[in-house]
VONUDO-381227 format. One record per residue (C-alpha): residue in one letter; x, y, z. Coordinates in steps of 0.001 Angstrom, whole numbers. Example, Ala and Ser with C-alpha at 12.3 -4.5 7.8 and 13.67 -1.06 7.14 Angstrom:
+----+---------+---------+---------+
! aa !       x !       y !       z !
+----+---------+---------+---------+
!  A !   12300 !   -4500 !    7800 !
!  S !   13670 !   -1060 !    7140 !
+----+---------+---------+---------+
% end
This chain:
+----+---------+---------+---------+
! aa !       x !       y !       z !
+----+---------+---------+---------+
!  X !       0 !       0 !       0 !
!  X !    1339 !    3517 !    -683 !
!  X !     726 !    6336 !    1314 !
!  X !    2205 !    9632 !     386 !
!  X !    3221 !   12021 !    3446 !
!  X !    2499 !   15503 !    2657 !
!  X !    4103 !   19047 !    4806 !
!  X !    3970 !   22934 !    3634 !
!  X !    5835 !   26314 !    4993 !
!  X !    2999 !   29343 !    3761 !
!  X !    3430 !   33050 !    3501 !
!  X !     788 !   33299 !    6646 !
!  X !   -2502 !   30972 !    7758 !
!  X !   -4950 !   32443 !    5264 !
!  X !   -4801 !   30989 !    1694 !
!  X !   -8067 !   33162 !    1081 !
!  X !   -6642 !   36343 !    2069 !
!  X !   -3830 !   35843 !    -320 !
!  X !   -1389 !   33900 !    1297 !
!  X !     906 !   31549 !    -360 !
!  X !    2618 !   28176 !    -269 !
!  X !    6328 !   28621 !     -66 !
!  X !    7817 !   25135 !     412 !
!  X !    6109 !   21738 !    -566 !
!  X !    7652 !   18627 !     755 !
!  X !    6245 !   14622 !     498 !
!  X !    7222 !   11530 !    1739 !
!  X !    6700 !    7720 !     310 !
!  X !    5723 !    5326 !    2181 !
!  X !    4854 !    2117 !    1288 !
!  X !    3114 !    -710 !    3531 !
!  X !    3541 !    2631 !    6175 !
!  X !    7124 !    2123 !    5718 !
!  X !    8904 !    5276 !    4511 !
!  X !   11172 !    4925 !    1681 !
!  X !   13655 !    6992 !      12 !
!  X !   11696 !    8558 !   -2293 !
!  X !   10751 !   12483 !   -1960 !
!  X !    9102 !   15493 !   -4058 !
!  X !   10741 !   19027 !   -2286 !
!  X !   10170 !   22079 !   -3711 !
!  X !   10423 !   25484 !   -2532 !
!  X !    8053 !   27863 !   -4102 !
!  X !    8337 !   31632 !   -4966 !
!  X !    5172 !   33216 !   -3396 !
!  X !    4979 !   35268 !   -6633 !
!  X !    5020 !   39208 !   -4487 !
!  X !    3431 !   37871 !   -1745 !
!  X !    5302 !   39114 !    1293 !
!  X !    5871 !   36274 !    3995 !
!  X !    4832 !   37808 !    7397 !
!  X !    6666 !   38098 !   10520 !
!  X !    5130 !   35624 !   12478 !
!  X !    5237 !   33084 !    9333 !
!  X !    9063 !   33884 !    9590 !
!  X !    9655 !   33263 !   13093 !
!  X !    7999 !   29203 !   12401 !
!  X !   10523 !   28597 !    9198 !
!  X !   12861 !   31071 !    8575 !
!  X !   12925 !   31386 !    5030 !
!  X !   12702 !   34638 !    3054 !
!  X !   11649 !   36210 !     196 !
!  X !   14785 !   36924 !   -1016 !
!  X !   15730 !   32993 !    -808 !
!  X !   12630 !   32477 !   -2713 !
!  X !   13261 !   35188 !   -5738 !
!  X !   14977 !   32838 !   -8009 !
!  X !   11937 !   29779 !   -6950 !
!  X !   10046 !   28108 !   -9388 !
!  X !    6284 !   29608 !   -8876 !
!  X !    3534 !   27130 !   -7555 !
!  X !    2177 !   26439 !  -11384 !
!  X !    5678 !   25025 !  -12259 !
!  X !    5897 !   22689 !   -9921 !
!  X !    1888 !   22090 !   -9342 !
!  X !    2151 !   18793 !  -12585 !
!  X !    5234 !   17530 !  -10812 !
!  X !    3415 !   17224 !   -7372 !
!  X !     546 !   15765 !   -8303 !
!  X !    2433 !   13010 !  -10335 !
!  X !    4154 !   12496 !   -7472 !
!  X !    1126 !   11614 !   -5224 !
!  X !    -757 !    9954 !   -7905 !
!  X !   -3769 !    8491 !   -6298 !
!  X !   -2279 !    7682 !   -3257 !
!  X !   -3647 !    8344 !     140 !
!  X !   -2191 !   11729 !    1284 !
!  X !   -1220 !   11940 !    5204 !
!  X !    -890 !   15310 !    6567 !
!  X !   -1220 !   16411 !   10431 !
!  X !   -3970 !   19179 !   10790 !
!  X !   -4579 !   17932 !    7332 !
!  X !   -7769 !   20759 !    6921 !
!  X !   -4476 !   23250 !    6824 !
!  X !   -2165 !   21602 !    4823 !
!  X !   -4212 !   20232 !    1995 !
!  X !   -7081 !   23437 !    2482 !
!  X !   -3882 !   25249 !     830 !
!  X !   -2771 !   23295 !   -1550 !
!  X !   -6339 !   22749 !   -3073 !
!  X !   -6327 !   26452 !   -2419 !
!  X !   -3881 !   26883 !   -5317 !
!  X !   -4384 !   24008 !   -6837 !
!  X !   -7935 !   25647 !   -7960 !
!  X !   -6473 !   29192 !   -8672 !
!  X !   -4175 !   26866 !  -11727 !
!  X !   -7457 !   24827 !  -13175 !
!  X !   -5808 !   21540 !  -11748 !
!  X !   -6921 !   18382 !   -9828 !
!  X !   -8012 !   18851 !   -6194 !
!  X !   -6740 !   16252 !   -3694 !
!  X !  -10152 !   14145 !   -2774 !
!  X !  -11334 !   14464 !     719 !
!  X !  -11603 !   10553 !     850 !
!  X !   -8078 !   10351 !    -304 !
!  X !   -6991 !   12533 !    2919 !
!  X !   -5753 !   11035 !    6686 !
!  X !   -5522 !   13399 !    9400 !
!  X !   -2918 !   12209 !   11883 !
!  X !   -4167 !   15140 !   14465 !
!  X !   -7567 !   13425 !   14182 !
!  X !   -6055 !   10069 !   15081 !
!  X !   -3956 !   11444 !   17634 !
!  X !   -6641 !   13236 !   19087 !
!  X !   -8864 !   10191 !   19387 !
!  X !   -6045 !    8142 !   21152 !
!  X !   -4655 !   10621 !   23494 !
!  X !   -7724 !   12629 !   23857 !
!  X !   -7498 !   15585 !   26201 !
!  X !   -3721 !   15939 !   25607 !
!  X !   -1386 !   18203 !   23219 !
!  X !   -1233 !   16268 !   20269 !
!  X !     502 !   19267 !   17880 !
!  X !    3706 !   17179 !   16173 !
!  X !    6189 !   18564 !   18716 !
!  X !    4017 !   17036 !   21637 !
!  X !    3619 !   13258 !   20086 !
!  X !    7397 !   13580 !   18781 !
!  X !    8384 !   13795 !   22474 !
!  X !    5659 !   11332 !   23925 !
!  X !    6929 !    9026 !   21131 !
!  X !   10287 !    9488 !   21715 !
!  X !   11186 !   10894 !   18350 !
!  X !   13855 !   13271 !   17423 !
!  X !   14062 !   14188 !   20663 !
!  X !   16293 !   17552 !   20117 !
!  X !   14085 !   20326 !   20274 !
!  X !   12936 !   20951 !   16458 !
!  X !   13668 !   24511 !   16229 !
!  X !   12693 !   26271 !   13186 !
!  X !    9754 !   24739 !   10558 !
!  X !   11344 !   22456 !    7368 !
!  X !    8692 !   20964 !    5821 !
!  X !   11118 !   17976 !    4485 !
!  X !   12303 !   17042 !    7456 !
!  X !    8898 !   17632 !    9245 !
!  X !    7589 !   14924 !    6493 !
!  X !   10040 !   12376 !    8213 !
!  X !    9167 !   12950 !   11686 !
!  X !    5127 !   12315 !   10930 !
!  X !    5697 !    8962 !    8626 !
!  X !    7877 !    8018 !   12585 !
!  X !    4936 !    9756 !   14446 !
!  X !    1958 !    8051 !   12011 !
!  X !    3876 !    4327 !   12844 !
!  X !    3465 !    5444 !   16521 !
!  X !    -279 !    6435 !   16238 !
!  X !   -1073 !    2953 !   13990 !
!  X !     290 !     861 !   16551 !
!  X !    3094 !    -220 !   13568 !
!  X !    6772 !     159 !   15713 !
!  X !    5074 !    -816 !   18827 !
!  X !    3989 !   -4118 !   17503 !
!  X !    7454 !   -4963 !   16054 !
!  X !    8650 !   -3860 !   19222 !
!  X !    6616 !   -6595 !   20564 !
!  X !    7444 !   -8798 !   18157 !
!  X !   10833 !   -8600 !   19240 !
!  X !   10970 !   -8394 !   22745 !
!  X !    8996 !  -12030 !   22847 !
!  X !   12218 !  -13148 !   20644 !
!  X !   14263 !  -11955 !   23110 !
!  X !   12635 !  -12713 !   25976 !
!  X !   12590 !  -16785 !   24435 !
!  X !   16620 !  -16768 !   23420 !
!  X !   17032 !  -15544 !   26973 !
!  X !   14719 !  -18366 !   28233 !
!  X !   16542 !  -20969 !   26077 !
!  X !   20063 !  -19518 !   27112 !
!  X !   18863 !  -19738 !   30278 !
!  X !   17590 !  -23541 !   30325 !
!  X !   21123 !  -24288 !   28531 !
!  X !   23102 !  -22987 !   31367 !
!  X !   21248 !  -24929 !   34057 !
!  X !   21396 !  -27965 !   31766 !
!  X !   25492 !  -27430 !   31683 !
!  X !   25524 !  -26601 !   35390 !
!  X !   23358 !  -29261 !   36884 !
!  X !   25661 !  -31741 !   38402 !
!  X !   24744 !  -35646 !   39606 !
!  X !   23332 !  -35886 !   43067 !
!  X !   26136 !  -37138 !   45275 !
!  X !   25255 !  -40070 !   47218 !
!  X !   24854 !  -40233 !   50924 !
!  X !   27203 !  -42233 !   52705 !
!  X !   25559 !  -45202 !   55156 !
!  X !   26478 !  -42849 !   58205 !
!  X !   24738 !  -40175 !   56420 !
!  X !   21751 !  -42218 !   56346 !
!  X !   21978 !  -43695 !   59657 !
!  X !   22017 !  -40417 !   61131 !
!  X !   19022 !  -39109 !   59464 !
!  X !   17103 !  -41543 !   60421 !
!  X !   17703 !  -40953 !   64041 !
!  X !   17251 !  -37337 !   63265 !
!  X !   13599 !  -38046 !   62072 !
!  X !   12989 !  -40934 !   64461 !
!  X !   13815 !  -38355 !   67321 !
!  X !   12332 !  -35275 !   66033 !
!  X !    9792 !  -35429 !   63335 !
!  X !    6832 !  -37296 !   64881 !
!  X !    4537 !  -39315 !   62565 !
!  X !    6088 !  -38587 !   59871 !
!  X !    4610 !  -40339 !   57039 !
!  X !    8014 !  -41770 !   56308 !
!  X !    8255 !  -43713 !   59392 !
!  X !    4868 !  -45379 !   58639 !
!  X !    4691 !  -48859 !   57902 !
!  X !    2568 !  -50595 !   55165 !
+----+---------+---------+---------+
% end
């Protein structure tokens, strides 16, 4: 099954009050695997100025983006890439609300809602009533556990496919998987070393025996032992 992992840097948070995609980035995944194959493009806003709190998230600039490709040049080549594979995108309403956004403004194919997974919805249904924004799960999940710093949408594409294995149950149950191998080469190392170490019971020597008896004749009363048929 493939699954394509989808992230975008924007201008601002309003696609319909002229704000712009600015970087495009997508993962593979297949059989919720990732693989090594990406699309990444940055994208010149075409005049649209990025603003300042936009900025402070990613860092990029208009002047990095002057000599971009604008988002009709590189619109064919994304949807190519994601073919019509399942998109995966984490407040997906954001993420693909823009790039349908634009993706109308060119005359070209919308993404289908059915073809959309929202890993904030799935969060939010398994850890309901906690912070489930991708910083949040990467730490719960242990993932990249630096502090992420500024916005890349490329690299943000790698931490969801970890974070979407996380929310599926995926590493978990190889994690299983492997712990019950462990846990029966331990048990089978441990049998062998207690099959090398055991040792023949040494025999007790008539005085040895003589004595015990006494002991239990003397001390253990009734004991079944003693009994005779």
């Amino acid at each position: 099954m493939r699954e394509i992992v989808v992230d975008i840097e924007t201008t601002g948070l309003d696609p319909k009050k002229g704000d712009k995609i600015i970087e495009i980035a997508c993962l593979e995944l297949i059989n919720h695997i990732p693989t090594d194959k990406y699309f990444h493009e940055y994208v010149n806003p075409n005049g649209k100025e990025i603003s300042e709190g936009a900025f402070k998230v990613h860092g990029i600039s208009n002047d990095f983006l002057n000599e971009k490709p604008i988002f009709d040049e590189v619109a064919d080549n994304f949807l190519e890439f994601i073919a019509d594979s399942p998109v995966l995108a984490h407040n997906a309403s954001f993420d693909v609300g823009f790039l349908n956004h634009e993706l109308s403004l060119e005359s070209k194919k919308l993404i289908e809602d059915d073809k959309v997974i929202d890993t904030l919805v799935i969060a939010r249904a398994k850890h309901p009533g906690m912070p489930n924004n991708l910083d949040a799960l990467c730490k719960r999940y242990n993932i990249a556990e630096q502090k992420r710093g500024l916005h890349d949408a490329k690299s943000d594409c790698e931490l969801l496919a970890q974070v979407y294995i996380e929310l599926i149950g995926g590493r978990q149950s190889n994690l299983e998987l492997h712990k019950d191998e462990t846990n029966k080469s331990l048990l089978d190392d441990n049998v062998s070393r207690v099959l090398r170490e055991r040792r023949p019971a040494q025999e007790l020597t008539t005085e040895e025996l003589d004595k015990h008896r006494e002991f239990t004749k003397n001390f253990v009363k009734k004991a079944l032992w003693s009994k005779k048929d």
